[in-house]
Biopython code that builds the backbone (N, CA, C, O; Angstrom):
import numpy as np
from Bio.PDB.StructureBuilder import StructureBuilder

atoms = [
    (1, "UNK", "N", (102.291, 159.275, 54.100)),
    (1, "UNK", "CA", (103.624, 159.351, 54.673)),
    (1, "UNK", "C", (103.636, 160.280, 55.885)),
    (1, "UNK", "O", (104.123, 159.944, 56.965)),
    (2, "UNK", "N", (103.000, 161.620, 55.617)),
    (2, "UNK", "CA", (102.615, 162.244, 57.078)),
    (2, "UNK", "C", (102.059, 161.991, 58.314)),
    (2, "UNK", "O", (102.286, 162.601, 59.359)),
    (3, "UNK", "N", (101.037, 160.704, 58.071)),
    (3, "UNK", "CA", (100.852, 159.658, 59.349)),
    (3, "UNK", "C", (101.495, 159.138, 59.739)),
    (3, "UNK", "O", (101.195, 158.776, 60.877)),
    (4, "UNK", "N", (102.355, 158.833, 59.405)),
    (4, "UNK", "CA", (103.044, 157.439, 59.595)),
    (4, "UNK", "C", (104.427, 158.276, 60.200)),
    (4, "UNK", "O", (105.085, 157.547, 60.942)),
    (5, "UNK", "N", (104.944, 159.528, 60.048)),
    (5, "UNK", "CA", (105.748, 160.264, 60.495)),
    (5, "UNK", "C", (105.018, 160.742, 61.797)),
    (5, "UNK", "O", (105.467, 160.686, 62.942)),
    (6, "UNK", "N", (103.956, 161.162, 61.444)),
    (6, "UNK", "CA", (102.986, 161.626, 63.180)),
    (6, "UNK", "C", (103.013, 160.588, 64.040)),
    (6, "UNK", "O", (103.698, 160.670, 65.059)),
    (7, "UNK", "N", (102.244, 159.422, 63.744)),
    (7, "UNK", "CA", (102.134, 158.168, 64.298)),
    (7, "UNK", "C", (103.364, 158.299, 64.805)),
    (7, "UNK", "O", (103.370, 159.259, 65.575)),
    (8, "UNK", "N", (104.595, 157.688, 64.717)),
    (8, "UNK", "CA", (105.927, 157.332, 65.225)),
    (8, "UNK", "C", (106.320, 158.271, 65.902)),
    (8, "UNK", "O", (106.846, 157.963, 66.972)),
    (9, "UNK", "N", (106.208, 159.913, 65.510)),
    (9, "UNK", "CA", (106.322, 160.149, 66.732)),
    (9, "UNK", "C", (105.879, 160.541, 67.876)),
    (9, "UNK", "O", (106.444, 161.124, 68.801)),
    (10, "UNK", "N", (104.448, 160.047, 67.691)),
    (10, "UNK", "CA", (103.607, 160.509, 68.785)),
    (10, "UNK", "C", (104.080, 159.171, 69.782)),
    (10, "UNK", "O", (104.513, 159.515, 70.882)),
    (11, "UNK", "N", (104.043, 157.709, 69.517)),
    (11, "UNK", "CA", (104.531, 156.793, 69.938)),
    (11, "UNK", "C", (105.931, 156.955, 70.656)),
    (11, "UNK", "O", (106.257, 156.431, 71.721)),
    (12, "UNK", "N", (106.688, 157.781, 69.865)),
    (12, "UNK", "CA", (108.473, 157.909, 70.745)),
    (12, "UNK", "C", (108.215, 158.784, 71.822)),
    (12, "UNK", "O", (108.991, 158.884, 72.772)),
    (13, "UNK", "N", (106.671, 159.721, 71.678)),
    (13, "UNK", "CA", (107.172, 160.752, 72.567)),
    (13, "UNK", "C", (106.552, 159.800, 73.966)),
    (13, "UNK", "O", (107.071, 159.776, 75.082)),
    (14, "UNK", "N", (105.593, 159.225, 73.629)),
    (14, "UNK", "CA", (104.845, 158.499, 74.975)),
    (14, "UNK", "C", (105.967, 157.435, 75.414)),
    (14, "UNK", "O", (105.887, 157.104, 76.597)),
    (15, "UNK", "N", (106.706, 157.011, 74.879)),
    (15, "UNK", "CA", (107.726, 155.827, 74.976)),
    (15, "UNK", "C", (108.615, 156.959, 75.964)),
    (15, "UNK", "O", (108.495, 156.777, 77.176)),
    (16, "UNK", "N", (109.439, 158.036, 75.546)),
    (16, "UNK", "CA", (110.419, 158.982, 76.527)),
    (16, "UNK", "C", (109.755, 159.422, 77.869)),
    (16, "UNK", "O", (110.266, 159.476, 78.988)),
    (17, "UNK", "N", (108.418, 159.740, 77.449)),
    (17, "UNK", "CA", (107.817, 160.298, 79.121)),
    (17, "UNK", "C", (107.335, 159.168, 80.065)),
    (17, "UNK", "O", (107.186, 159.263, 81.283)),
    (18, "UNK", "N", (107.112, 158.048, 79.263)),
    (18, "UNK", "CA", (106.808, 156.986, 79.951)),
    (18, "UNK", "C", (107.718, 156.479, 80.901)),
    (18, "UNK", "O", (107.319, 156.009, 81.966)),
    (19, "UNK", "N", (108.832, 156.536, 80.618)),
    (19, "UNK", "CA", (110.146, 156.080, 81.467)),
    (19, "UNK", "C", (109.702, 157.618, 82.981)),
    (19, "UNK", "O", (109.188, 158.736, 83.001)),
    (20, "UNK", "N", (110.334, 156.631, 83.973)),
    (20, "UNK", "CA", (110.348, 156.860, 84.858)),
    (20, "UNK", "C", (111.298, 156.350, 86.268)),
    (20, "UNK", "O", (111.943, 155.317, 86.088)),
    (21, "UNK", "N", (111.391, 156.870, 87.346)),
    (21, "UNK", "CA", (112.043, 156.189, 87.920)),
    (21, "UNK", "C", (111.285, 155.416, 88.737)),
    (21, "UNK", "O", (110.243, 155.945, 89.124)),
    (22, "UNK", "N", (111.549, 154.132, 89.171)),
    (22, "UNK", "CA", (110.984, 153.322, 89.711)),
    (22, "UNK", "C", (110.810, 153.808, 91.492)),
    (22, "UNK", "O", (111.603, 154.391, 92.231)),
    (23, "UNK", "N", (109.329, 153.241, 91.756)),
    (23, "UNK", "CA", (108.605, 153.798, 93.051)),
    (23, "UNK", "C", (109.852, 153.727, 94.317)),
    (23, "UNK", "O", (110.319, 154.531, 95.123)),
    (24, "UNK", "N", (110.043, 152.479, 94.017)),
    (24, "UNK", "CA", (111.523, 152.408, 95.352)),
    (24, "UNK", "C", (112.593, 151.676, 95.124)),
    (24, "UNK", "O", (112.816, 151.384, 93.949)),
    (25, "UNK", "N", (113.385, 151.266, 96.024)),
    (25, "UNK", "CA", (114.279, 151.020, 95.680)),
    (25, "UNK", "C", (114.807, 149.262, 95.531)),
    (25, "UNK", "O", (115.862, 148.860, 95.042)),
    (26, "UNK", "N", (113.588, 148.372, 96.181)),
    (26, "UNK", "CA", (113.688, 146.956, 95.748)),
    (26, "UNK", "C", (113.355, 147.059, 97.139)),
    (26, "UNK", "O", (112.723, 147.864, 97.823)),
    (27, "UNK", "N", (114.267, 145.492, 97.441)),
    (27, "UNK", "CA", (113.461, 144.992, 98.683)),
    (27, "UNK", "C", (115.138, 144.232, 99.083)),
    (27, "UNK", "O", (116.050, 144.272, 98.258)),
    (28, "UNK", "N", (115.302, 143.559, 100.498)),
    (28, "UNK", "CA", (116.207, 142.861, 100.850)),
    (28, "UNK", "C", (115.559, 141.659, 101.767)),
    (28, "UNK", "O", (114.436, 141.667, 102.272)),
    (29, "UNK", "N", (116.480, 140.698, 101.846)),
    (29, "UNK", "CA", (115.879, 139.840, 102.848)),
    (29, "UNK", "C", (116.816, 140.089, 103.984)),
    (29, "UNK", "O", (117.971, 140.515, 103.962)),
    (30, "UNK", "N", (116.192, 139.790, 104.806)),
    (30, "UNK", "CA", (116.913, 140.036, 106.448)),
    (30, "UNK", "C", (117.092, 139.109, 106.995)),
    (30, "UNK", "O", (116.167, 138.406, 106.589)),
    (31, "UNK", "N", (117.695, 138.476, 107.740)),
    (31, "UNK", "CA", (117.168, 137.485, 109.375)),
    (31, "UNK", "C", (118.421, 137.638, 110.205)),
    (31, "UNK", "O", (119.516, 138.037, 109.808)),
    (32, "UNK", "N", (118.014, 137.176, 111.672)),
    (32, "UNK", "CA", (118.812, 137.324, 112.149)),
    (32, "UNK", "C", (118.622, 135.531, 113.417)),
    (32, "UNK", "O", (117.695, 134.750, 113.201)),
    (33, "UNK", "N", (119.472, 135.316, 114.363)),
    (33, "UNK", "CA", (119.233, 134.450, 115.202)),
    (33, "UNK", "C", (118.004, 134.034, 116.171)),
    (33, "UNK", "O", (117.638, 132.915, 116.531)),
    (34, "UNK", "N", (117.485, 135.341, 116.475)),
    (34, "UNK", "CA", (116.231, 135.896, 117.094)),
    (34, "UNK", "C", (114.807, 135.815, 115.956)),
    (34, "UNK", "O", (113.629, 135.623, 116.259)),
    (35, "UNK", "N", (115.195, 135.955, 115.074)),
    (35, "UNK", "CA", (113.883, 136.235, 113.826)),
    (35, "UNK", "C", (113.632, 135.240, 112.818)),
    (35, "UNK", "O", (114.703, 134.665, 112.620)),
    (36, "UNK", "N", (112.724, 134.761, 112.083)),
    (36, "UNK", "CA", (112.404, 134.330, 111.095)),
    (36, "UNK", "C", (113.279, 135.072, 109.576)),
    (36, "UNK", "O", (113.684, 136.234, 109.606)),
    (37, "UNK", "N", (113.399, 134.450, 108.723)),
    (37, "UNK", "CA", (113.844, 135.758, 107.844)),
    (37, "UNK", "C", (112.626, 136.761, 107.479)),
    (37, "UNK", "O", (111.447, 136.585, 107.787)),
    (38, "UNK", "N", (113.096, 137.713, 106.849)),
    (38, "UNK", "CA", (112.054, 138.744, 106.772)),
    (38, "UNK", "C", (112.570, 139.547, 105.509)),
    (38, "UNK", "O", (113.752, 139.639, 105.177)),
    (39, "UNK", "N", (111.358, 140.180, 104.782)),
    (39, "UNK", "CA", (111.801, 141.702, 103.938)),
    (39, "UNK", "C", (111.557, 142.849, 104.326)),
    (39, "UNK", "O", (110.477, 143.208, 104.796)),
    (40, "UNK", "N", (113.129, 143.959, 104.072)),
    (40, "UNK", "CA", (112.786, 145.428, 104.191)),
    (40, "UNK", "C", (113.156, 145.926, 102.965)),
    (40, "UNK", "O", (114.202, 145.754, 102.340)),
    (41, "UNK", "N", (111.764, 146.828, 102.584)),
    (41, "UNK", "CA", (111.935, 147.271, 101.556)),
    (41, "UNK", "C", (111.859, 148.683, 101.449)),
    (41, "UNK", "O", (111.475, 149.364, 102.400)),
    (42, "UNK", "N", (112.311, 149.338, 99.997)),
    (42, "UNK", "CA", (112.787, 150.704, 100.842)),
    (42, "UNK", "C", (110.926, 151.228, 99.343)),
    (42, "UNK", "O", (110.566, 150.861, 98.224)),
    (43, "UNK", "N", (110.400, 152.255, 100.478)),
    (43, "UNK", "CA", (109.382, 152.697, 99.651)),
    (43, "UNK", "C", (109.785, 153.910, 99.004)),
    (43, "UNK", "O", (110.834, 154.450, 99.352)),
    (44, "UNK", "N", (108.798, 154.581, 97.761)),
    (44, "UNK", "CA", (109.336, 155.617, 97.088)),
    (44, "UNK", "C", (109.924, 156.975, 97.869)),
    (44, "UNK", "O", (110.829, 157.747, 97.552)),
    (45, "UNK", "N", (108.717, 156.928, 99.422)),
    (45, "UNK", "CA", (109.863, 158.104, 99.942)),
    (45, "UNK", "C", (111.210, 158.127, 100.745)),
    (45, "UNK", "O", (111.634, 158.891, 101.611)),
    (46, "UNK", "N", (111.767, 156.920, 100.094)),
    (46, "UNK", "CA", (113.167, 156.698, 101.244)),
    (46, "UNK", "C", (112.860, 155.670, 101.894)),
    (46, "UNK", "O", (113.461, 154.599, 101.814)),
    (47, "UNK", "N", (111.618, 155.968, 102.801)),
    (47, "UNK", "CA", (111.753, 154.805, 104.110)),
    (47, "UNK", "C", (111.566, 153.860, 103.814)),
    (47, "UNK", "O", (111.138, 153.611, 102.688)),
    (48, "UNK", "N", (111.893, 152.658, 105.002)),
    (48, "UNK", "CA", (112.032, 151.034, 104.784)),
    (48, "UNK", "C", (110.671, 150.861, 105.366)),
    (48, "UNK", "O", (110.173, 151.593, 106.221)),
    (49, "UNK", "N", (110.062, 149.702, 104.753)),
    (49, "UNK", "CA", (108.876, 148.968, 105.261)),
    (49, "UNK", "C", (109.293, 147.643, 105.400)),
    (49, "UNK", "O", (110.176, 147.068, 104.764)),
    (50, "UNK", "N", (108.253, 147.015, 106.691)),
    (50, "UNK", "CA", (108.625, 145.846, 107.285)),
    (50, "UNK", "C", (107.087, 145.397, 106.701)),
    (50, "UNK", "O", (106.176, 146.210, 106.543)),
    (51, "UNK", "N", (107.003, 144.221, 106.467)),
    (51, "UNK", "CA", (105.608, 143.841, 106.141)),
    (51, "UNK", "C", (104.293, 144.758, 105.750)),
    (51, "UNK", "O", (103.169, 144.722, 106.249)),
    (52, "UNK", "N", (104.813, 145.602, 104.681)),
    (52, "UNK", "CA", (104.094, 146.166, 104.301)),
    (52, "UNK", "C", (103.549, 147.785, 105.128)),
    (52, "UNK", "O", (102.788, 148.641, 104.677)),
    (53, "UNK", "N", (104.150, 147.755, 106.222)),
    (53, "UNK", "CA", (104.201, 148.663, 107.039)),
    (53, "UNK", "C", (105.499, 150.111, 107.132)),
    (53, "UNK", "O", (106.708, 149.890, 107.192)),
    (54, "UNK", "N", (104.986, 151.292, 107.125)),
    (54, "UNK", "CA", (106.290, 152.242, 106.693)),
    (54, "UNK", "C", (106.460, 152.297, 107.947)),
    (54, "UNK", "O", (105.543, 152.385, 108.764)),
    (55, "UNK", "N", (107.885, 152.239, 108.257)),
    (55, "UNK", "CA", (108.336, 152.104, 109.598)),
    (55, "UNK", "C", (108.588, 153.784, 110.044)),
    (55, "UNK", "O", (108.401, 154.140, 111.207)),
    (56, "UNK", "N", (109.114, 154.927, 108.774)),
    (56, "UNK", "CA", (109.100, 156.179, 109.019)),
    (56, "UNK", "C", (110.371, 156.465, 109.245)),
    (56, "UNK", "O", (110.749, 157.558, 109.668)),
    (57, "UNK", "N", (111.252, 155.325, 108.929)),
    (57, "UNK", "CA", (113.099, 155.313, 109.127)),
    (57, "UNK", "C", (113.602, 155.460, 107.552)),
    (57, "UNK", "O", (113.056, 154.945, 106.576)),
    (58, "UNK", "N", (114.786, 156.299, 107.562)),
    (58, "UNK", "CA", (115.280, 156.006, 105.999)),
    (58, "UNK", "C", (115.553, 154.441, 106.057)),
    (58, "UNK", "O", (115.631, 153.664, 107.008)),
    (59, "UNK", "N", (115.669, 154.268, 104.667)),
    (59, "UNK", "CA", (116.050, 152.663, 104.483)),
    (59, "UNK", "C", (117.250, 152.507, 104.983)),
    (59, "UNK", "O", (117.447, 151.603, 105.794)),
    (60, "UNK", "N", (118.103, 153.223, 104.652)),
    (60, "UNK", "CA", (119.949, 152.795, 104.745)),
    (60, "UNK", "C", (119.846, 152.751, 106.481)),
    (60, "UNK", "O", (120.416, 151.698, 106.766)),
    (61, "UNK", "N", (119.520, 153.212, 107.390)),
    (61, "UNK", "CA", (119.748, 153.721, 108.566)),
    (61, "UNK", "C", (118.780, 152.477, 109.142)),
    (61, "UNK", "O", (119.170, 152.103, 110.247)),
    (62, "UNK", "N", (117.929, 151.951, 108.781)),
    (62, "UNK", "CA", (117.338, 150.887, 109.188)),
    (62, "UNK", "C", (117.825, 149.418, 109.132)),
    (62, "UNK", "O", (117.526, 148.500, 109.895)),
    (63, "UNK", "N", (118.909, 149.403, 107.703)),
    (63, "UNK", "CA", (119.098, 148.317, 106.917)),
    (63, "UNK", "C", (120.466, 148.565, 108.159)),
    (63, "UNK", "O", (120.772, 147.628, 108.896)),
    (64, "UNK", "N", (121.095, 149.741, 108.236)),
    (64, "UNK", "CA", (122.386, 149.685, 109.030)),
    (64, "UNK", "C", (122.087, 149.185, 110.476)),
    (64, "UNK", "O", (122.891, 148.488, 111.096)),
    (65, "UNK", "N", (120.840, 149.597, 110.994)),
    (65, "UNK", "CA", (120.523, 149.241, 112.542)),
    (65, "UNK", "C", (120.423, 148.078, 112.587)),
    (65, "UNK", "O", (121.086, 147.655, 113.534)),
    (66, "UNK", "N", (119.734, 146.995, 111.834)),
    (66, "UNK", "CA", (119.495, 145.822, 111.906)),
    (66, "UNK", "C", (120.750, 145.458, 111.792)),
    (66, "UNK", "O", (121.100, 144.727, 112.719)),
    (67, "UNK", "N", (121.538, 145.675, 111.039)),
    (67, "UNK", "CA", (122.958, 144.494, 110.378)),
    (67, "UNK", "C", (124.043, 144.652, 112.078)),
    (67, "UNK", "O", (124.712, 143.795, 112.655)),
    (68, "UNK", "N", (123.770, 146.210, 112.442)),
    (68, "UNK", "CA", (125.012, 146.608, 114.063)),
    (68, "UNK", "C", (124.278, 145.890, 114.880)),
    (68, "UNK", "O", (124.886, 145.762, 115.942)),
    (69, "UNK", "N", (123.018, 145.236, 114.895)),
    (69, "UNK", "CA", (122.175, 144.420, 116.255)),
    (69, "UNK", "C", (122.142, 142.974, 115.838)),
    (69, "UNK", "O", (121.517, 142.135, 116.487)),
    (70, "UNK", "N", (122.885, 142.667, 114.650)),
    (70, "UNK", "CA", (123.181, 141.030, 114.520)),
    (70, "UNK", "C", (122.513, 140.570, 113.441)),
    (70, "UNK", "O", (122.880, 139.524, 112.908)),
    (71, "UNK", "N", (121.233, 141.420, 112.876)),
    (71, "UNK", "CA", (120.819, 140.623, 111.325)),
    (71, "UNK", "C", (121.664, 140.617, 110.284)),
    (71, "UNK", "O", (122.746, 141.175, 110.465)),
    (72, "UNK", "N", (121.476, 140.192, 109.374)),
    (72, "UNK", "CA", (122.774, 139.742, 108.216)),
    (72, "UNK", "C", (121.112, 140.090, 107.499)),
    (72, "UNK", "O", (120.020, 139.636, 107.840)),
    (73, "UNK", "N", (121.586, 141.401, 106.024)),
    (73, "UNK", "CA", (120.576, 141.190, 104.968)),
    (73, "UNK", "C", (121.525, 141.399, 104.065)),
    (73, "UNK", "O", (122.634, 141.929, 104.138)),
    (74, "UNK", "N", (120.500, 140.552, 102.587)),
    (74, "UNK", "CA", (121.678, 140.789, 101.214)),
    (74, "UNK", "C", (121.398, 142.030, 101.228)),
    (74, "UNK", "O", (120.536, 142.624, 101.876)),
    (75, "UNK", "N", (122.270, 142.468, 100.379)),
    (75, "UNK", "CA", (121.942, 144.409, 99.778)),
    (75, "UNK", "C", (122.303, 144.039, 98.439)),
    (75, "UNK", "O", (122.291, 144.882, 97.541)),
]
sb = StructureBuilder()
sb.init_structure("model")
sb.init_model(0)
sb.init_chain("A")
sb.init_seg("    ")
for serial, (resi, resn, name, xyz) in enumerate(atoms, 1):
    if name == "N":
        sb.init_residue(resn, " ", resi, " ")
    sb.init_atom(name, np.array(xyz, "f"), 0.0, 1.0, " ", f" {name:<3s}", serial, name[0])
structure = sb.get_structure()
């Protein structure tokens, strides 16, 4: 019975630390009249990447520049 009490909670404790917050924040699609559609995605430190590339911009401020210069992305 003392295993089986250890066991479980050695299991709950790896289950609580295991949670985490996820690396970033997803991804959006973009396009605009000028462009193909495209994804910006926001990486774990804030910034948005364009094809895999960190552009070195916060996401929101990137996602906002594109949408005031005519792209339309979901959010």
């Amino acid at each position: 019975m003392k295993k089986l009490f250890f066991i479980i909670a050695i299991i709950s404790g790896f289950t609580v630390f295991s949670c985490k917050k996820d690396d970033g924040g997803g991804c959006t699609t973009c396009s605009s009249p000028e462009t193909a559609s495209f994804q910006v995605c926001e990486e774990s430190d804030g910034n948005a990447s364009v094809n895999g590339q960190n552009t070195g911009t916060p996401y929101d401020t990137y996602v906002s520049g594109l949408e005031a210069a005519g792209a339309s992305c979901n959010n």
